[in-house]
C-alpha positions as a Markdown table, in Angstrom:
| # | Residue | x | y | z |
|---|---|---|---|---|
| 1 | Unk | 0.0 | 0.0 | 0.0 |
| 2 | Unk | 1.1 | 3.4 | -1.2 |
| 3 | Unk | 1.5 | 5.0 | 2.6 |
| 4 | Unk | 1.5 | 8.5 | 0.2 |
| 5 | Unk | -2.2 | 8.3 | -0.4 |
| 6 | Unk | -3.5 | 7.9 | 3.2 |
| 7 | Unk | -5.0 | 10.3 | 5.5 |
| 8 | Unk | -3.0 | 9.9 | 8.4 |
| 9 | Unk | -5.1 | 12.2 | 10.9 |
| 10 | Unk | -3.8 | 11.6 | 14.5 |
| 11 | Unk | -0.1 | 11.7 | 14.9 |
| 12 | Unk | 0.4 | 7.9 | 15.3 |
| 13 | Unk | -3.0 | 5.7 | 14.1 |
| 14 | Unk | -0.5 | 3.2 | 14.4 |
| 15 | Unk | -0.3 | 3.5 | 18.0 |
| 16 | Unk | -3.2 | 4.8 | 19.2 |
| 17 | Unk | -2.5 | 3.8 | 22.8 |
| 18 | Unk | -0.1 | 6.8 | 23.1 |
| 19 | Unk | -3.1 | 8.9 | 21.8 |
| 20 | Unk | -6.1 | 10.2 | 24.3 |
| 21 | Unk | -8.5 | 8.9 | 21.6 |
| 22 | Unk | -8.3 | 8.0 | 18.0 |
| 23 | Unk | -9.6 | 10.4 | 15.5 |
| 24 | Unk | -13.1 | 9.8 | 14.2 |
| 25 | Unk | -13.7 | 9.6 | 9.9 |
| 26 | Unk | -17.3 | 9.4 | 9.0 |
| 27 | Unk | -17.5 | 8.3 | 5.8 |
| 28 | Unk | -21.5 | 9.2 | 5.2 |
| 29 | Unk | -22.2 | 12.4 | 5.2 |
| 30 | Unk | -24.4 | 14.0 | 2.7 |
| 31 | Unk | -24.7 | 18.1 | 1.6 |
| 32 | Unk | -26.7 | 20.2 | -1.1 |
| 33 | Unk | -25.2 | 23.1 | -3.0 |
| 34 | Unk | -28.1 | 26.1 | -4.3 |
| 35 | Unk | -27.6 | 24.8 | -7.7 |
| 36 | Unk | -28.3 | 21.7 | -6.9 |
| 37 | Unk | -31.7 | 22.7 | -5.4 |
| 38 | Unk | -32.3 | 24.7 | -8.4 |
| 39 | Unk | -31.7 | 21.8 | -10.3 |
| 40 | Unk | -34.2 | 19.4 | -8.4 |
| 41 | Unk | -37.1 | 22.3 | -7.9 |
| 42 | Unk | -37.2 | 22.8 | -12.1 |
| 43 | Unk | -36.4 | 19.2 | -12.9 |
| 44 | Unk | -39.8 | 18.4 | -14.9 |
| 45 | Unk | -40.3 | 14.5 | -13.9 |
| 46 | Unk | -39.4 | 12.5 | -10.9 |
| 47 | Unk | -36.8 | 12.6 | -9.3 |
| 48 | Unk | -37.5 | 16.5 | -8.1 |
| 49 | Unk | -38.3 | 18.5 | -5.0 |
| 50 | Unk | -41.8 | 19.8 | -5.1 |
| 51 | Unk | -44.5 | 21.0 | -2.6 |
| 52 | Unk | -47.4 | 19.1 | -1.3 |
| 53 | Unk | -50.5 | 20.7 | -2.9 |
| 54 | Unk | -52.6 | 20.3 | 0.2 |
| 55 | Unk | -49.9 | 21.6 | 2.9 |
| 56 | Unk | -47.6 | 22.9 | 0.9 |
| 57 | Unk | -44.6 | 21.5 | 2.5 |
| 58 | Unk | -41.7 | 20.7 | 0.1 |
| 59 | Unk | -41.1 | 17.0 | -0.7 |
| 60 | Unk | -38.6 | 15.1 | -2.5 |
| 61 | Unk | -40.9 | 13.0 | -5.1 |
| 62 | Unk | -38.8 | 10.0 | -6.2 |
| 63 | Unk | -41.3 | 8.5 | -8.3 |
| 64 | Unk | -45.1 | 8.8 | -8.5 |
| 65 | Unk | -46.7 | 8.5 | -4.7 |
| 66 | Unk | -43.2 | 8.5 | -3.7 |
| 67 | Unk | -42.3 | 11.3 | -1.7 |
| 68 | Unk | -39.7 | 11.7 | 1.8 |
| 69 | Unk | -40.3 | 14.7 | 3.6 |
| 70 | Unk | -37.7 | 17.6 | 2.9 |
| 71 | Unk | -38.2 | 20.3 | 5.8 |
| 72 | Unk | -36.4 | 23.6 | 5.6 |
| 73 | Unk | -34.6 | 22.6 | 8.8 |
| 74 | Unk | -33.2 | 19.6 | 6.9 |
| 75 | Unk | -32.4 | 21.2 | 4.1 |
| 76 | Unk | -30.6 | 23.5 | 6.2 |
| 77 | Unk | -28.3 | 21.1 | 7.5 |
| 78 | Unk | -27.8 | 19.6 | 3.9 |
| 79 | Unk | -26.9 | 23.3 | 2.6 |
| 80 | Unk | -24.4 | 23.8 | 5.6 |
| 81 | Unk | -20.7 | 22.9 | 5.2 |
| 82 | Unk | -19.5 | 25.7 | 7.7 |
| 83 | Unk | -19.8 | 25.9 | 10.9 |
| 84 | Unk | -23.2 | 24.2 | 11.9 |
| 85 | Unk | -22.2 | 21.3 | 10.8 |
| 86 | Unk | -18.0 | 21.9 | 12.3 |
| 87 | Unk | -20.1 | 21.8 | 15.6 |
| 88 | Unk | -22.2 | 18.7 | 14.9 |
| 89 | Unk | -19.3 | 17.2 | 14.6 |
| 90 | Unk | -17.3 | 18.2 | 17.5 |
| 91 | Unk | -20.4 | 17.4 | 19.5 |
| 92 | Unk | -20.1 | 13.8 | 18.3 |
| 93 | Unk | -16.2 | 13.6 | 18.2 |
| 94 | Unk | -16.3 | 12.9 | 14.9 |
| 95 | Unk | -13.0 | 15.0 | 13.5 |
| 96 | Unk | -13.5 | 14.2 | 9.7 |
| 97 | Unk | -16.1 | 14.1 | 7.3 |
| 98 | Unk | -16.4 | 12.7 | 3.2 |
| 99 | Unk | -19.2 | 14.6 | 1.8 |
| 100 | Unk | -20.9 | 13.2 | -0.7 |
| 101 | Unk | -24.2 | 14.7 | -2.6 |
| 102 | Unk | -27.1 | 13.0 | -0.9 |
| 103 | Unk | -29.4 | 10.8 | -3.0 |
| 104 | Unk | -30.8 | 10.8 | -5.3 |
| 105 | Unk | -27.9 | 12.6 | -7.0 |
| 106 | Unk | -27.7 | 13.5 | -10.4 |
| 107 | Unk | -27.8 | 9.9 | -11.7 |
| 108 | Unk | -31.1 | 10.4 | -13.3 |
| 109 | Unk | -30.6 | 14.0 | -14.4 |
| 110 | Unk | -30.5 | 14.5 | -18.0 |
| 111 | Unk | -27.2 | 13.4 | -19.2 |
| 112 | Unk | -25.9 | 16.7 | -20.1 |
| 113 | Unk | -27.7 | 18.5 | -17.8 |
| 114 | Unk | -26.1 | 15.7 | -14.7 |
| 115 | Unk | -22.6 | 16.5 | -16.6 |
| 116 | Unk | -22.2 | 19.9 | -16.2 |
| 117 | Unk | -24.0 | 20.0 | -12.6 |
| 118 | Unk | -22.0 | 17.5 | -11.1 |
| 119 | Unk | -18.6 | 19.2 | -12.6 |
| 120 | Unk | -20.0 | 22.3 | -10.5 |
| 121 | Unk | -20.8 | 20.3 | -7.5 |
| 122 | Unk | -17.8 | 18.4 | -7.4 |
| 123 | Unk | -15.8 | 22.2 | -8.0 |
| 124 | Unk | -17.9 | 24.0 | -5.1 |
| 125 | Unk | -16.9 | 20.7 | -2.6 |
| 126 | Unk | -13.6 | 21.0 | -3.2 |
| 127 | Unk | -13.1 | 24.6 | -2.3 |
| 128 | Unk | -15.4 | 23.7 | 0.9 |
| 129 | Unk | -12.9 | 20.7 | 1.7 |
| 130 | Unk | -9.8 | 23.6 | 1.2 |
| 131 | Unk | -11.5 | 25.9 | 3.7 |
| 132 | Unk | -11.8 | 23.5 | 6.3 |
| 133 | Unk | -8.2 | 21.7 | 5.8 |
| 134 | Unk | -8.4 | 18.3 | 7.7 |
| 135 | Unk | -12.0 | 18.3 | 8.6 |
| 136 | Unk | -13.6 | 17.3 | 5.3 |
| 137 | Unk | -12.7 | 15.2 | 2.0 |
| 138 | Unk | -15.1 | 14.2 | -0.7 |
| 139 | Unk | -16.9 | 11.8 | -3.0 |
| 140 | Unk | -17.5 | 12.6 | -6.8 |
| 141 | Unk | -20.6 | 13.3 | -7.8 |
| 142 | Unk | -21.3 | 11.5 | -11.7 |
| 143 | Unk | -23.6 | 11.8 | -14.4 |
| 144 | Unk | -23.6 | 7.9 | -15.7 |
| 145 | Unk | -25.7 | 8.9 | -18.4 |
| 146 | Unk | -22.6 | 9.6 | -20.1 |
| 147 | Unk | -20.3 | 7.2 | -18.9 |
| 148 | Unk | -17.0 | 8.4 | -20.7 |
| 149 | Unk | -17.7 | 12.1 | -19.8 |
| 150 | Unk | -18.1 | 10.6 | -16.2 |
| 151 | Unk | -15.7 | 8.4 | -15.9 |
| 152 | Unk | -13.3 | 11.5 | -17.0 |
| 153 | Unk | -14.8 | 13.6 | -13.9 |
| 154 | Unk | -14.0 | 11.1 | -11.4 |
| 155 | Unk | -10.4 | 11.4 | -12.7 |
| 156 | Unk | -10.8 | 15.2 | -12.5 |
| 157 | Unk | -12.3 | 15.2 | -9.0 |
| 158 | Unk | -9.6 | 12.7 | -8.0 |
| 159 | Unk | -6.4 | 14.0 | -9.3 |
| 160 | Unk | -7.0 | 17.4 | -9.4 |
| 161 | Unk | -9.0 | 18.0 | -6.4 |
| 162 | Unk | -7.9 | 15.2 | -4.2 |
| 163 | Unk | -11.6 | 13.5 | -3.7 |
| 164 | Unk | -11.5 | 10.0 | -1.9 |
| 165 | Unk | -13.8 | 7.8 | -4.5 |
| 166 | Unk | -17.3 | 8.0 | -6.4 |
| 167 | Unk | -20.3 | 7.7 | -4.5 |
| 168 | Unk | -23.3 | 6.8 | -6.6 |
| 169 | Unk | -26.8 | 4.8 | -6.4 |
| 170 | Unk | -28.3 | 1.6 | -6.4 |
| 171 | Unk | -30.5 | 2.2 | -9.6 |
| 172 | Unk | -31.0 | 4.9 | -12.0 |
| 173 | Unk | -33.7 | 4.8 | -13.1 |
| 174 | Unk | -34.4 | 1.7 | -15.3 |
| 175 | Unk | -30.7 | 1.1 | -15.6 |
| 176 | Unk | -28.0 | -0.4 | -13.0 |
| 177 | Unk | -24.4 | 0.1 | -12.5 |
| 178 | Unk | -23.1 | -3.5 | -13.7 |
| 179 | Unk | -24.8 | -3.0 | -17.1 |
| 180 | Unk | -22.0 | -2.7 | -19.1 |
| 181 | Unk | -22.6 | 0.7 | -20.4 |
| 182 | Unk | -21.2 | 1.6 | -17.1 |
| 183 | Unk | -18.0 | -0.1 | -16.9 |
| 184 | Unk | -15.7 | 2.3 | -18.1 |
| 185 | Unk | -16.6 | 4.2 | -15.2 |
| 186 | Unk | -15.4 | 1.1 | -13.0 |
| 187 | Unk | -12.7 | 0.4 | -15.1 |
| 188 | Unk | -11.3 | 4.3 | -14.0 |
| 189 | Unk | -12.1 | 3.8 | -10.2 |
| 190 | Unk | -10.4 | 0.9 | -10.4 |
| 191 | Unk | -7.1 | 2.7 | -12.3 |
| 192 | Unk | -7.4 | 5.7 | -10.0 |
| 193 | Unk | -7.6 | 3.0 | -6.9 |
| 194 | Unk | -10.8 | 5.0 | -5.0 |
| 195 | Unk | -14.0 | 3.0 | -3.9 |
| 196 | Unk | -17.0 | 3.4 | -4.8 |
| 197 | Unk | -19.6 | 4.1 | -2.1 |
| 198 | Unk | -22.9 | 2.5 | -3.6 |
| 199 | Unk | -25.7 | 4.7 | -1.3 |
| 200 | Unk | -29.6 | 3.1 | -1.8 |
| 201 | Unk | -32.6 | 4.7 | -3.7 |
| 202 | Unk | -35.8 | 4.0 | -4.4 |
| 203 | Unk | -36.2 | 0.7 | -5.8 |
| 204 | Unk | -37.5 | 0.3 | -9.8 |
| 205 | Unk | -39.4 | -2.6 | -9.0 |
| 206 | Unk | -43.0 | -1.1 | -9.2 |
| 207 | Unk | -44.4 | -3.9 | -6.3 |
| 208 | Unk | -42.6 | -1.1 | -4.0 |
| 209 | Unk | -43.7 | 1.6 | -4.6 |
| 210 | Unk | -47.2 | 0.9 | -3.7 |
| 211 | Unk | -46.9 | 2.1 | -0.1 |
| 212 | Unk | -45.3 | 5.1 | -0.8 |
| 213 | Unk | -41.9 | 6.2 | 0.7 |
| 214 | Unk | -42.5 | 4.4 | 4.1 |
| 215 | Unk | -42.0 | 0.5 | 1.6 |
| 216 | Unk | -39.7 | 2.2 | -0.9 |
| 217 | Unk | -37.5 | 4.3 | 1.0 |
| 218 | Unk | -35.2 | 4.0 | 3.7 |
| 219 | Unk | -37.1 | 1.7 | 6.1 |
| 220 | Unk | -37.2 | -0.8 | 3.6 |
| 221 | Unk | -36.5 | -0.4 | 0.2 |
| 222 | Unk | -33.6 | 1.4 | 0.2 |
| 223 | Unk | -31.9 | -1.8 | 1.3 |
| 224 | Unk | -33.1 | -4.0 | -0.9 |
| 225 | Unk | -32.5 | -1.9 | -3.7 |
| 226 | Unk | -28.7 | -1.6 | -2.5 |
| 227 | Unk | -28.5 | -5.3 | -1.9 |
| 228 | Unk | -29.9 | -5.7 | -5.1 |
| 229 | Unk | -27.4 | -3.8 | -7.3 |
| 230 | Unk | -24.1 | -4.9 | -4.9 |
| 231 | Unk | -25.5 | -8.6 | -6.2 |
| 232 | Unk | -25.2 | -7.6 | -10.0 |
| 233 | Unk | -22.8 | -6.2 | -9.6 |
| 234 | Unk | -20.8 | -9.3 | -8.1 |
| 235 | Unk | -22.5 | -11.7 | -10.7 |
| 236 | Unk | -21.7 | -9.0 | -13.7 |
| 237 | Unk | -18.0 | -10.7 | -13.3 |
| 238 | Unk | -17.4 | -7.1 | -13.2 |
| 239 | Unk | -15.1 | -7.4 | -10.2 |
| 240 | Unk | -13.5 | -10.4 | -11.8 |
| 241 | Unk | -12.7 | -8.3 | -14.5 |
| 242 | Unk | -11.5 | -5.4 | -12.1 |
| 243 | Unk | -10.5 | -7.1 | -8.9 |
| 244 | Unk | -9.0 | -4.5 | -7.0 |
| 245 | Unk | -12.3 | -2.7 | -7.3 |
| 246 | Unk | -13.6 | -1.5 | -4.1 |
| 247 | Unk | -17.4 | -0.6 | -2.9 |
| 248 | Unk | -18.5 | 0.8 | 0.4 |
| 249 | Unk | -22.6 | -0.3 | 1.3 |
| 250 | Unk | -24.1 | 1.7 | 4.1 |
| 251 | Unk | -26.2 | 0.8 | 7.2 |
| 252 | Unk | -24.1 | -2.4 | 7.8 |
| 253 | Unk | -24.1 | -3.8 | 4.7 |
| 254 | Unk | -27.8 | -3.5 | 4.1 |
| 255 | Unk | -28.4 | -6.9 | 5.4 |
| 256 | Unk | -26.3 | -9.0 | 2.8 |
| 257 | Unk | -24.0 | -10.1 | 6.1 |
| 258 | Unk | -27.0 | -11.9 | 7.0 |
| 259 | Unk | -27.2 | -13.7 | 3.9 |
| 260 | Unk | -23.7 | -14.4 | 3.5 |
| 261 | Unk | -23.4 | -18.1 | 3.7 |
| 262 | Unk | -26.7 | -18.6 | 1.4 |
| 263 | Unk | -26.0 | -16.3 | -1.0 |
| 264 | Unk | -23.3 | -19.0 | -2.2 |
| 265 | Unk | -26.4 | -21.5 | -2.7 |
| 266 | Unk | -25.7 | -22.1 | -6.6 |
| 267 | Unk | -22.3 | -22.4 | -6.2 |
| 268 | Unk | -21.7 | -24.8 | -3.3 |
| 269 | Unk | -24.4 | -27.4 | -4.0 |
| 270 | Unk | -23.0 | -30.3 | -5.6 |
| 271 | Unk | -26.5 | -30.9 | -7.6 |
| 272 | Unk | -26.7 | -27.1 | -9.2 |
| 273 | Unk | -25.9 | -27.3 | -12.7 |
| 274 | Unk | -22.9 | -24.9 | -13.2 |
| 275 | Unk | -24.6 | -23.8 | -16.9 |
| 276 | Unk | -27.3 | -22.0 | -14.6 |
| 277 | Unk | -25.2 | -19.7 | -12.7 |
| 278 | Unk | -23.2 | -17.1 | -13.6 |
| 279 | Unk | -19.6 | -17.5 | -14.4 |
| 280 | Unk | -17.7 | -16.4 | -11.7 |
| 281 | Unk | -13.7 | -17.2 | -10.1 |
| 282 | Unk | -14.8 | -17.0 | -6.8 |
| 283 | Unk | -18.0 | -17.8 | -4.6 |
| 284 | Unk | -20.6 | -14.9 | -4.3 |
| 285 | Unk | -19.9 | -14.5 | -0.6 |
| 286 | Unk | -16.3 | -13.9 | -1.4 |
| 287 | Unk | -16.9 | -11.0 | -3.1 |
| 288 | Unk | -18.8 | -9.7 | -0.3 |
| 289 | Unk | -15.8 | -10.1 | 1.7 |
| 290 | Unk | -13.2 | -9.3 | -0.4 |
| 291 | Unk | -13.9 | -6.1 | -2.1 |
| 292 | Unk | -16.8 | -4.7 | -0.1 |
| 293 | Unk | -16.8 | -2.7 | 3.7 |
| 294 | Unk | -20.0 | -1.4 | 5.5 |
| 295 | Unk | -20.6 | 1.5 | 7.5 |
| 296 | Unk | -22.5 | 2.0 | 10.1 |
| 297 | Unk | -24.9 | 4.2 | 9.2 |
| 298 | Unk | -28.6 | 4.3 | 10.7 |
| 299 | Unk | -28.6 | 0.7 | 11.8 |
| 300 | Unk | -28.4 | 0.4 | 15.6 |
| 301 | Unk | -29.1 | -2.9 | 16.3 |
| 302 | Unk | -26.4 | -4.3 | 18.2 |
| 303 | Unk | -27.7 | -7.7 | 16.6 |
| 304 | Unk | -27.2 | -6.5 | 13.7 |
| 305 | Unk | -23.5 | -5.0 | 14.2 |
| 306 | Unk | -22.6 | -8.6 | 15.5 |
| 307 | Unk | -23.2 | -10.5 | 12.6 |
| 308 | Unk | -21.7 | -7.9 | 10.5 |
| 309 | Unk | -18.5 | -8.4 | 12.7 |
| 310 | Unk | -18.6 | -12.7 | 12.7 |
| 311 | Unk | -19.5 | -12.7 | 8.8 |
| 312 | Unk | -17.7 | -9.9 | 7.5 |
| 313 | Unk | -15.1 | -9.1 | 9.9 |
| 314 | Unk | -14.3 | -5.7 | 12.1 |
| 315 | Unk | -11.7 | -4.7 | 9.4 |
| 316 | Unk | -14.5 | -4.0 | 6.9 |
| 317 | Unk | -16.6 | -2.1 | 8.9 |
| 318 | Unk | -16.6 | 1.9 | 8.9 |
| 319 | Unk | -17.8 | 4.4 | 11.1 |
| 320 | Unk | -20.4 | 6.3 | 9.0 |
| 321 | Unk | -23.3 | 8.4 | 10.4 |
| 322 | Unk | -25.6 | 9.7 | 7.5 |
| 323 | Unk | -25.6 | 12.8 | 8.6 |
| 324 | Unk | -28.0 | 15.2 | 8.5 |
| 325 | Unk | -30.9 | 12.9 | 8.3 |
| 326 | Unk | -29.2 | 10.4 | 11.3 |
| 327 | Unk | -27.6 | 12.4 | 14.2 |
| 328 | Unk | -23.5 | 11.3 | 14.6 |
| 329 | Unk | -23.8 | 11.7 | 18.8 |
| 330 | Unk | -26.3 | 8.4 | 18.5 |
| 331 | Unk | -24.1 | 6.3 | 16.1 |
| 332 | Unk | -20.9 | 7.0 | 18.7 |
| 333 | Unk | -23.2 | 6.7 | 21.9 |
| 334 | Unk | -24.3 | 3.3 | 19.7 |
| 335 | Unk | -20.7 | 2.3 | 19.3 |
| 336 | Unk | -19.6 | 3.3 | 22.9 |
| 337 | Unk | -22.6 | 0.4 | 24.2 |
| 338 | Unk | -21.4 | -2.6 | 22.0 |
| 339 | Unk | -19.0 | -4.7 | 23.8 |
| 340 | Unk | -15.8 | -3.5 | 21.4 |
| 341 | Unk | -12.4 | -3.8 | 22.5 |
| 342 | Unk | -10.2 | -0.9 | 22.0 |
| 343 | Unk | -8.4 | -2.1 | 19.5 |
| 344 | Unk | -11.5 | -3.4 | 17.1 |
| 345 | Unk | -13.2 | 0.3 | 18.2 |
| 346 | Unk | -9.8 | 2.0 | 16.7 |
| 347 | Unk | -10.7 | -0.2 | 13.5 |
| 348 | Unk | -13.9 | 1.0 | 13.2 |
| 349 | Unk | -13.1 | 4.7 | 14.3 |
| 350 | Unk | -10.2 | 5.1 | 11.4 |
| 351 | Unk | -7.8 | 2.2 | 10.9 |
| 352 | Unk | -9.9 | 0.4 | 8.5 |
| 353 | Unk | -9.9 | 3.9 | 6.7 |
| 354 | Unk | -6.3 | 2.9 | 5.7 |
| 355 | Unk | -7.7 | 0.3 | 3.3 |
| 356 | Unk | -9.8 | 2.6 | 1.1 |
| 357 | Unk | -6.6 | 4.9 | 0.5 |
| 358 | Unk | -8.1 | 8.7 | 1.3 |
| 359 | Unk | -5.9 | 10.9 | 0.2 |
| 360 | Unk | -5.6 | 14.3 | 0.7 |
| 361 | Unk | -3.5 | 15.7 | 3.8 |
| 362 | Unk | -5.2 | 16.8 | 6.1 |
| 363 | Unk | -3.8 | 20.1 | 6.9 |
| 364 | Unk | -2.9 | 20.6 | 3.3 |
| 365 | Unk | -3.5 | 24.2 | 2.7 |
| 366 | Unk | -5.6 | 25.2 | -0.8 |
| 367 | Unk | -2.4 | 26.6 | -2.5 |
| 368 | Unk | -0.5 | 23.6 | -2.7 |
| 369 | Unk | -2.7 | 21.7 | -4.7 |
| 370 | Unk | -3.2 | 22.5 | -8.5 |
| 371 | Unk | -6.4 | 24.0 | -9.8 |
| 372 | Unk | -8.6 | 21.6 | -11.6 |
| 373 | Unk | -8.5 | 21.3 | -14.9 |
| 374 | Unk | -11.2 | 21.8 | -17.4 |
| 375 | Unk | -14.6 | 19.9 | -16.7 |
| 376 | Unk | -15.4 | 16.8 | -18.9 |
| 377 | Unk | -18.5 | 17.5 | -21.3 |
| 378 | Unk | -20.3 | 14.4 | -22.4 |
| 379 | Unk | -19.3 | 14.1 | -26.0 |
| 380 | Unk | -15.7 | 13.6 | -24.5 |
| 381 | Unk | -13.7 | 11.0 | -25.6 |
């Protein structure tokens, strides 16, 4: 590993008994820019913010009679990369954010449209990141639509402006990320060596969407929809094809450590016909534990942190607190009640970060780094 490319941010992570505690990285943690608001509230069709005609209170409508409440209060927070959210965060002892754009992005944007909006985005986090040396880094945000364009971005956003990975979502639209449209965005994550966090949405499967946001959204839906594409992607042969590829799932893994021995059904059973399963080098499961870590995101069962621990292991779990719509004091105060010791809790706080390569010093002031270059448009390449 290239030591170079890791944020180291207490003076000895290595040591961390000689420390009084170990530095905190969330790695989930969501923000807004204006544009981006703009860019919902005139979108014409789902996904878009809009107000409720009979209470007139502003809703994010992901699809037809699918719509999450979106209060000024939380869009607030999402707006906020200042000090609001510095003292969130020193609240919670967390000491380092990656912001990524919160869902549902601009995957299902217009493709030009998404292109040149997430090129601004991307631009308006990095000079938030450089304002706050050592307390924030940053996911790309990507227009898929145009996968060359995009896959040129994340190189932008990666060399240029130091960003830690892409962070993208479980469907868009009709479409999912192993179809192979996509892959040359992989194929450059892969190159550039940054993960890809894979954050859920609301599922395309219409027999979800009859119950409105409370089925389709996060209580539910959102975590089949993630488990969903994380399993395509895995039988795509895609990360055959790219094994050093890395992806980060949210709220422990929405719930494929639980299925982790049976998802390798068709490949362990000595009666399963090998021409009905996918072609792969490896078991399912080994995927999962090979090129995949969890956060901890929203899911405070103690049950449920367990198995992730026996299936997966501590090393692939990371602290994450979906911040603004989760608050960070109850994922620590979580944390502080499992029965961790110090050195798995060090793991979870920021060693494990070691092994998804952030890299951008954090005390690296805004002048060292070169200005990004020009933004990709779609018809690139």
């Amino acid at each position: 590993m290239d030591s170079s490319r890791v944020v180291w941010v207490t003076g000895n992570m290595a040591e961390p008994s000689q420390a009084t505690r170990t530095k905190r990285i969330d790695f989930e943690a969501h923000f807004v820019t204006a544009a981006y608001v703009r860019a919902m509230e005139e979108n014409p069709v789902p996904p878009r913010y809009q107000r409720d005609l009979r209470t007139g209170r502003r809703r994010l409508c992901y699809a037809e009679g699918v719509t999450e409440p979106l209060g000024d209060n939380l869009l607030s927070r999402l707006l906020d990369v200042g000090e609001q959210r510095l003292a969130q965060m020193d609240a919670a002892g967390i000491d380092l954010q990656v912001l990524s754009l919160t869902a549902p992005g601009v995957e299902q944007l217009d493709p030009a449209r998404g292109t040149v909006l997430a090129a601004k985005i991307n631009e308006e986090l990095a000079r938030v990141i450089d304002r706050h040396p050592g307390r924030f880094l940053g996911m790309a945000a990507l227009a898929p639509g145009s996968p060359h364009a995009a896959a040129d971005e994340l190189e932008r956003a990666v060399t240029a402006m130091g960003f830690v990975g892409w962070k993208t979502h479980a469907n868009f639209g009709q479409t999912y990320l192993d179809d192979e449209q996509y892959w040359p965005i992989l194929e450059r994550a892969a190159e550039l060596d940054v993960p890809i966090f894979l954050h859920p949405t609301v599922p395309a499967n219409p027999a979800l969407l009859k119950y409105g946001f409370a089925l389709a959204g996060a209580p539910f839906g959102f975590g089949v929809e993630a488990s969903v594409c994380m399993m395509r992607l895995i039988y795509s042969g895609v990360l055959d094809r790219y094994p050093g590829l890395r992806v980060i799932l949210g709220h422990l893994g929405e719930g494929l450590p639980f299925l982790l021995q049976r998802i390798d059904f068709a490949y362990v059973r000595p009666w399963f016909d090998p021409d009905a399963r996918p072609v792969l080098k490896k078991k399912p499961g080994d995927y999962l534990r090979d090129n995949t870590f969890v956060t901890t995101s929203g899911n405070y069962l103690p049950a449920a942190f367990m198995c992730t621990r026996e299936s997966m292991g501590i090393e692939r779990i990371l602290l994450g607190t979906d911040y603004p719509y989760e608050e960070p004091s109850e994922c620590v105060r979580f944390l502080d009640g499992l029965a961790l010791g110090q050195e798995d809790r060090h793991k979870v706080d920021c060693l494990n970060a070691a092994q998804v390569r952030v890299s951008v010093p954090p005390t690296e002031p805004a002048a060292t780094r070169s200005a990004p270059g020009p933004a990709p448009t779609p018809a690139s390449r």
